[in-house]
KEGU-568747 format. One record per residue (C-alpha): residue in three letters; x, y, z. Coordinates in nm, 3 decimals. Layout:
BEGIN
[r "ALA" [X Y Z]]
...
end
This chain:
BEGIN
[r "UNK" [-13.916 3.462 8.337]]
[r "UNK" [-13.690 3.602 8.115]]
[r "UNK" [-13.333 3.442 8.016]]
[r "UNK" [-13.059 3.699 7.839]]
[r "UNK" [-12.932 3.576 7.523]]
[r "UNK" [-12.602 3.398 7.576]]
[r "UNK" [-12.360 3.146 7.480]]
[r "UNK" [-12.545 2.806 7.653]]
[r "UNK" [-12.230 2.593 7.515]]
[r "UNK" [-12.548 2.339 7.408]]
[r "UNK" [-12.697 2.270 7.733]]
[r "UNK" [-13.014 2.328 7.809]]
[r "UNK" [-13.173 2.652 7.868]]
[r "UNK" [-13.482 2.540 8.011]]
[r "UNK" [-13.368 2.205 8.188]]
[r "UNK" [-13.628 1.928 8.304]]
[r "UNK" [-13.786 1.998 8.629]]
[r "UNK" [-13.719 2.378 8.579]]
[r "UNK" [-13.914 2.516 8.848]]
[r "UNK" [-14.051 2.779 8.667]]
[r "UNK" [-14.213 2.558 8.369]]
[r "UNK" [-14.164 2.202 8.489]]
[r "UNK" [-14.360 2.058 8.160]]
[r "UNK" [-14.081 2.240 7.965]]
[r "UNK" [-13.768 2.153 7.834]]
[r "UNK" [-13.551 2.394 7.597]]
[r "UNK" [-13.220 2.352 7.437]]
[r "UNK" [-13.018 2.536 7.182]]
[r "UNK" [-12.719 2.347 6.950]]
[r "UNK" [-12.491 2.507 6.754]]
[r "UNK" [-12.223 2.251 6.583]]
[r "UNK" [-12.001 2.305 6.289]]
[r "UNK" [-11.960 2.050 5.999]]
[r "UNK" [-11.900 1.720 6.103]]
[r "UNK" [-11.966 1.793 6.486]]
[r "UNK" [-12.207 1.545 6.674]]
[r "UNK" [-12.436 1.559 6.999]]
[r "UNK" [-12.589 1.314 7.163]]
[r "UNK" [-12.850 1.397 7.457]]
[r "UNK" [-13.101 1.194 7.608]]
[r "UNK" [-13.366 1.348 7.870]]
[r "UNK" [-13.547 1.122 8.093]]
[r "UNK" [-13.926 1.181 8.122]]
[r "UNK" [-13.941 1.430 7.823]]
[r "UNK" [-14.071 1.369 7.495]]
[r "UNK" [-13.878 1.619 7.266]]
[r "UNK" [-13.874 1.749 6.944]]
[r "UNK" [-13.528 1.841 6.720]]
[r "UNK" [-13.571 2.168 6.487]]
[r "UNK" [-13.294 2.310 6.300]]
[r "UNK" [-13.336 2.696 6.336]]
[r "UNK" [-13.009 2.695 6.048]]
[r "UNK" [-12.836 2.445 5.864]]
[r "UNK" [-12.863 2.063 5.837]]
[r "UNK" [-12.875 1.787 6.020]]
[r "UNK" [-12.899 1.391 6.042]]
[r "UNK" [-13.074 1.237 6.320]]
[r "UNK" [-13.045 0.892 6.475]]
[r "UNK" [-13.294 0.818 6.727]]
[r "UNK" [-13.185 0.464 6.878]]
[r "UNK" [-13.084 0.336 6.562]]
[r "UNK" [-13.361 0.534 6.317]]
[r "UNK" [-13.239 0.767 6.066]]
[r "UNK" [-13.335 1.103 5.968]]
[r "UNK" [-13.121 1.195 5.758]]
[r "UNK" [-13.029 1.615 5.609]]
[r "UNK" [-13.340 1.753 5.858]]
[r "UNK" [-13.315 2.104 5.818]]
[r "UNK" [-13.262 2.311 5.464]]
[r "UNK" [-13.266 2.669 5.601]]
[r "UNK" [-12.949 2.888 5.545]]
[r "UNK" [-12.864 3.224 5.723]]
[r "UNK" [-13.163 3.284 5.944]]
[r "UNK" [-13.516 3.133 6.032]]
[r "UNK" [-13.673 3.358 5.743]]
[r "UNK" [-13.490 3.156 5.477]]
[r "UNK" [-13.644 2.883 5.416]]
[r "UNK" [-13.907 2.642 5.586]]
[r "UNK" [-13.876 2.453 5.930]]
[r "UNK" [-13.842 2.055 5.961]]
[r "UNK" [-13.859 1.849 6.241]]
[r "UNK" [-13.807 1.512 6.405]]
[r "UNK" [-14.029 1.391 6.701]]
[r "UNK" [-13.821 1.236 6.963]]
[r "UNK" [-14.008 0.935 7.191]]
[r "UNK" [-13.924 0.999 7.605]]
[r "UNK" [-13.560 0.903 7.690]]
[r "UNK" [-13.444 0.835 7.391]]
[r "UNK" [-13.076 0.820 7.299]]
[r "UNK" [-13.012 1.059 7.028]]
[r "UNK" [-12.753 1.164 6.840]]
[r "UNK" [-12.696 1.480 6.557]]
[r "UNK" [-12.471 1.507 6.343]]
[r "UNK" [-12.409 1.799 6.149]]
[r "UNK" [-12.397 1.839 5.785]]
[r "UNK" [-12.417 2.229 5.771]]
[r "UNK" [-12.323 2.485 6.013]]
[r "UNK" [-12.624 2.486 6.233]]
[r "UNK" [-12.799 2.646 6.549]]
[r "UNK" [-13.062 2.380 6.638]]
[r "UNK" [-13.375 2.371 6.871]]
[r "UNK" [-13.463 2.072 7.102]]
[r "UNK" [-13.820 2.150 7.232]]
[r "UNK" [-13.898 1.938 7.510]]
[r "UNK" [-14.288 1.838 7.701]]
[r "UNK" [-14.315 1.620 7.988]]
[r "UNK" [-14.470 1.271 7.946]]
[r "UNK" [-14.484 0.922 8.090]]
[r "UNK" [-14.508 0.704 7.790]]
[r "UNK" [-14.296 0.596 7.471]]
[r "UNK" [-14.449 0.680 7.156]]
[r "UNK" [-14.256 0.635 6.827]]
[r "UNK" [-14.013 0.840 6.662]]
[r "UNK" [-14.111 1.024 6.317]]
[r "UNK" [-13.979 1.345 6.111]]
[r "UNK" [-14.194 1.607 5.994]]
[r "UNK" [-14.095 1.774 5.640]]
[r "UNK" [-14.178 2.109 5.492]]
[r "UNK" [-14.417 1.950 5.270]]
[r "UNK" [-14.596 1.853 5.593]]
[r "UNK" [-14.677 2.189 5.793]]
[r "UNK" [-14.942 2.260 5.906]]
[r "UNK" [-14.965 2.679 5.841]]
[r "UNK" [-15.223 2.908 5.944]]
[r "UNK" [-15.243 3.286 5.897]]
[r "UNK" [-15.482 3.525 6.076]]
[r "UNK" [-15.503 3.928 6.186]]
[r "UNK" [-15.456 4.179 6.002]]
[r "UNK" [-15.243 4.516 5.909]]
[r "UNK" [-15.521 4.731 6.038]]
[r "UNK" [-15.589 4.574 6.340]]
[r "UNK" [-15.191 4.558 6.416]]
[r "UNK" [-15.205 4.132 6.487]]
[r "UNK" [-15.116 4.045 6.148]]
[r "UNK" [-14.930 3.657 6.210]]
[r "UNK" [-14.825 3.392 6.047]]
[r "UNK" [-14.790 2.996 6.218]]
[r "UNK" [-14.612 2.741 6.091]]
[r "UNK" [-14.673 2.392 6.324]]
[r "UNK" [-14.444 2.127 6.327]]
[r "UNK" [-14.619 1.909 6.618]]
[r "UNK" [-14.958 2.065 6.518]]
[r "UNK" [-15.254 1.945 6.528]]
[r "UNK" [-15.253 1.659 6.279]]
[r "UNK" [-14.948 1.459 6.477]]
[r "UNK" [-15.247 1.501 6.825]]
[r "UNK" [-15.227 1.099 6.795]]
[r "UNK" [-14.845 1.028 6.753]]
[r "UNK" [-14.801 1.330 7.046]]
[r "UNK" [-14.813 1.259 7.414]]
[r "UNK" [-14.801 1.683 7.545]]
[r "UNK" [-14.578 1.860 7.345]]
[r "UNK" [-14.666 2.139 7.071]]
[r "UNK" [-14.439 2.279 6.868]]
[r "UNK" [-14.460 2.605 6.647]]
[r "UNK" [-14.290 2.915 6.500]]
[r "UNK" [-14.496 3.199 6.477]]
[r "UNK" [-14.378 3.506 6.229]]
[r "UNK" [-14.509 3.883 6.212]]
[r "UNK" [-14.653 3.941 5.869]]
[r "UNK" [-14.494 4.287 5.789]]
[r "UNK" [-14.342 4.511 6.048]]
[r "UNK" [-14.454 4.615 6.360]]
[r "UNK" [-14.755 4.495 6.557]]
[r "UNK" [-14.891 4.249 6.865]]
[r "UNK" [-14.873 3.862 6.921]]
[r "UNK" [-15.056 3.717 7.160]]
[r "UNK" [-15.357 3.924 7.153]]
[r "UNK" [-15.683 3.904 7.277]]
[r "UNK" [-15.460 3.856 7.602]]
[r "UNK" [-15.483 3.497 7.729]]
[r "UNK" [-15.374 3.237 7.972]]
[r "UNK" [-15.339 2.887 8.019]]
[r "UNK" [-15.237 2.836 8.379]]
[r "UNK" [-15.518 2.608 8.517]]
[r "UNK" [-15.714 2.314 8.406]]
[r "UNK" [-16.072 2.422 8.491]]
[r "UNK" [-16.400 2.352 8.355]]
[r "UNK" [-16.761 2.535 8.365]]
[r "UNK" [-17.038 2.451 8.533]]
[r "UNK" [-17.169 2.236 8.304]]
[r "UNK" [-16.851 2.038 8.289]]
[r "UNK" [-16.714 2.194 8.019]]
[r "UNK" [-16.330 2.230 7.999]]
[r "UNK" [-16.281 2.628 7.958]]
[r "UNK" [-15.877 2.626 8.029]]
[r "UNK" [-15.592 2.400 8.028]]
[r "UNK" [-15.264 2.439 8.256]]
[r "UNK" [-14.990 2.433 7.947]]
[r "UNK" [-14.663 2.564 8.022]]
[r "UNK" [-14.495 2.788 7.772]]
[r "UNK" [-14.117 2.882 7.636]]
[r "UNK" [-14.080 3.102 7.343]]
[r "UNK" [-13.719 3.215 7.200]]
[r "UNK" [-13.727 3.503 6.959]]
[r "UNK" [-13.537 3.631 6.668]]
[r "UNK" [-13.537 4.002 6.517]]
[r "UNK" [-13.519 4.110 6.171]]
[r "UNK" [-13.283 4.290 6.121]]
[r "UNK" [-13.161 4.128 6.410]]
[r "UNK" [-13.106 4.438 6.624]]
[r "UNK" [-13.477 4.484 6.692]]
[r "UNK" [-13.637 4.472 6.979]]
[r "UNK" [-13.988 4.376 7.140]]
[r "UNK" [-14.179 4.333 7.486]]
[r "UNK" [-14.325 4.070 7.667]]
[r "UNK" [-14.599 4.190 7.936]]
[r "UNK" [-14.714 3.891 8.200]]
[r "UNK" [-14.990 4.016 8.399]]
[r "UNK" [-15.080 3.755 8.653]]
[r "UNK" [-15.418 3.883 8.817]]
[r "UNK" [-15.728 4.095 8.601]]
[r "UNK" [-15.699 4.443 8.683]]
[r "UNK" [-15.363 4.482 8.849]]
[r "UNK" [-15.056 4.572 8.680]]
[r "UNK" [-14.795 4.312 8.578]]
[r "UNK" [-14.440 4.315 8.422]]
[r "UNK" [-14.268 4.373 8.126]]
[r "UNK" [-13.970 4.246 7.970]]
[r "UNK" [-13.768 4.359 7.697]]
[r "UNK" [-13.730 4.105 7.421]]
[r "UNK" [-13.369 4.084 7.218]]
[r "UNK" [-13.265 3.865 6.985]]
[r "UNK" [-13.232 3.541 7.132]]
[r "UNK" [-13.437 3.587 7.426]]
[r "UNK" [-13.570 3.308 7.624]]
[r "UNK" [-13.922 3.361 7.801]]
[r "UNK" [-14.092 3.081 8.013]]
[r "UNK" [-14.433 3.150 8.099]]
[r "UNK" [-14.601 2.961 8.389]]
[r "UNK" [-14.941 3.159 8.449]]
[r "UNK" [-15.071 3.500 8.352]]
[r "UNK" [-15.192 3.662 7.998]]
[r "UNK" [-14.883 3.693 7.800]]
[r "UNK" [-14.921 3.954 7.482]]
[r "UNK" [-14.602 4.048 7.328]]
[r "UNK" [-14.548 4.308 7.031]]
[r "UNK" [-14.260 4.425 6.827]]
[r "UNK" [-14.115 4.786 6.776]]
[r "UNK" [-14.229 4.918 6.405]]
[r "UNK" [-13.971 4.883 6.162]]
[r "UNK" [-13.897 4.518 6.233]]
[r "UNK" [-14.033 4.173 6.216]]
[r "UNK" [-14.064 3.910 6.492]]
[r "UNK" [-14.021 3.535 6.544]]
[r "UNK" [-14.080 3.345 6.780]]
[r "UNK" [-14.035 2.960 6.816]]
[r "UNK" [-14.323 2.846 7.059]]
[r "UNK" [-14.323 2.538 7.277]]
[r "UNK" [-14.616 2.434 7.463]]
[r "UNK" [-14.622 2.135 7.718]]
[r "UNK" [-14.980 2.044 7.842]]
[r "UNK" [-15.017 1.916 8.223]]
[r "UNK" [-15.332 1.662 8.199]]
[r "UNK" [-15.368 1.683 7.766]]
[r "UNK" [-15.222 1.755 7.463]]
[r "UNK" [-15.509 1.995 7.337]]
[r "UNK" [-15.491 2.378 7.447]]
[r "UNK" [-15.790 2.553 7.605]]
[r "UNK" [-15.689 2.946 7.618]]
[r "UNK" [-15.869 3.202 7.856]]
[r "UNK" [-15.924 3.492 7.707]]
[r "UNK" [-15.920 3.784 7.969]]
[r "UNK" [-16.257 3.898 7.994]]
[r "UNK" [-16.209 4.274 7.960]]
[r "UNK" [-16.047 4.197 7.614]]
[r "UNK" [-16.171 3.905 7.523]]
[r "UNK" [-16.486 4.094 7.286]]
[r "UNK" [-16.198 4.188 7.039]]
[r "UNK" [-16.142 3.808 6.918]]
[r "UNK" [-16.454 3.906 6.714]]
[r "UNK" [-16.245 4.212 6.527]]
[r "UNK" [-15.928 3.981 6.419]]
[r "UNK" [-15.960 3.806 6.098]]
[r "UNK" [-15.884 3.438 6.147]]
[r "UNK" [-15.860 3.416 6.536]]
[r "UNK" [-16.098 3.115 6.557]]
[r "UNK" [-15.893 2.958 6.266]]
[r "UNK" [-15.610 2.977 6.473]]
[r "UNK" [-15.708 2.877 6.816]]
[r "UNK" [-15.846 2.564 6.673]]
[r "UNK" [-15.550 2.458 6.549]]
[r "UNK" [-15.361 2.425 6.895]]
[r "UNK" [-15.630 2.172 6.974]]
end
């Protein structure tokens, strides 16, 4: 579940098929000036985000050109993004010394290419200092792409201050399920996440607990480590004295929209955290 940082020498981390969170696919890019990369992943709708520096983008002959406009870290400066149609050929080239996401989802159909800007975020903020959850989400394939988006959702999610859970009411999304009344009351969405520290020798934990009321594990999160969730409630906090980011990648099984479970013997405290609702509705 949980990938060491390394050196991936730009291939992927989380490869199609992986058989931990098939609907994922992860890659990290780092290219000096003037360096290009072409990839091209069959069955996978993916989506290019420059975590530093600056891009340009051709996607079988379209052109996104200087995607990207952060400098030393993922604090400085907004994200950007450029949605990538299954199997595509594409090619980067690189402008400015960058480190570059490729978030991937698995889908069956070819939708068309399109960049999101800064301008175009959709942000959300919710929690709060006293309640320790106090976050900040930027979406790049949020909610308002849900029609130019086969599966894949794309985020970065950023503690506001120092300290704190993410995460939290514990959830999962393992299962598409509905009530008795038809009602759909989870989705099966895989998850990746890849976190960054600041300063960048913090530290955090990721707990997975598969089953209610049994005891799960717990990983210890450094900067630039890769977890892949495929079922259990996943909260994850940071040690006080640092902030937290995490870039969040979401691949749905049977829809785009995500359904989380809240576990029931925590799920009363989505009533004590400012903004939850806000929040959850916007991964829909």
């Amino acid at each position: 579940m949980h990938v060491a940082p390394h050196d991936n020498q730009n291939k992927p981390i989380v490869d199609a098929d992986d058989p931990t969170v098939p609907l994922n696919y992860f890659n990290i890019v780092k290219l000096t000036r003037g360096q290009t990369f072409e990839y091209q992943v069959p069955g996978y709708e993916t989506c290019i985000v420059p975590a530093t520096g600056t891009v340009d983008v051709d996607v079988e002959g379209v052109a996104f050109a200087s995607l990207g406009q952060r400098g030393t870290d993922v604090w400085d400066g907004e994200p950007e993004g450029v949605y990538v149609p299954v199997g595509a050929k594409v090619t980067l080239t690189c402008t400015t010394d960058t480190e570059t996401f490729i978030a991937g989802a698995r889908y069956d159909k070819v939708l068309d290419p399109f960049d999101v800007r800064a301008a175009a975020l959709d942000k959300v903020q919710y929690g709060s200092d006293d309640t320790k959850t106090h976050r900040k989400i930027k979406h790049i394939l949020g909610q308002q792409y849900h029609d130019k988006v086969g599966r894949l959702l794309v985020s970065e999610l950023f503690t506001v201050g120092q300290g704190g859970w993410s995460g939290f009411p514990a959830h999962k999304h393992d299962t598409d399920r509905k009530d008795a009344d038809g009602n759909i009351i989870e989705t099966r969405h895989d998850e990746t996440y890849n976190f960054r520290f600041r300063p960048n020798h913090g530290s955090g934990v990721q707990i997975l607990q598969r089953e209610e009321g049994k005891a799960g594990d717990a990983y210890q999160l450094m900067d630039g480590s890769t977890i892949m969730i495929d079922k259990g409630y996943h909260p994850c906090a940071v040690m006080p004295g640092y902030e937290m980011y995490y870039f969040t990648i979401l691949g749905g099984l049977s829809q785009r929209s995500l359904v989380q479970f809240f576990q029931p013997t925590h799920a009363y405290q989505v009533e004590t955290i400012p903004g939850i609702k806000d929040m959850v509705a916007k991964f829909k």
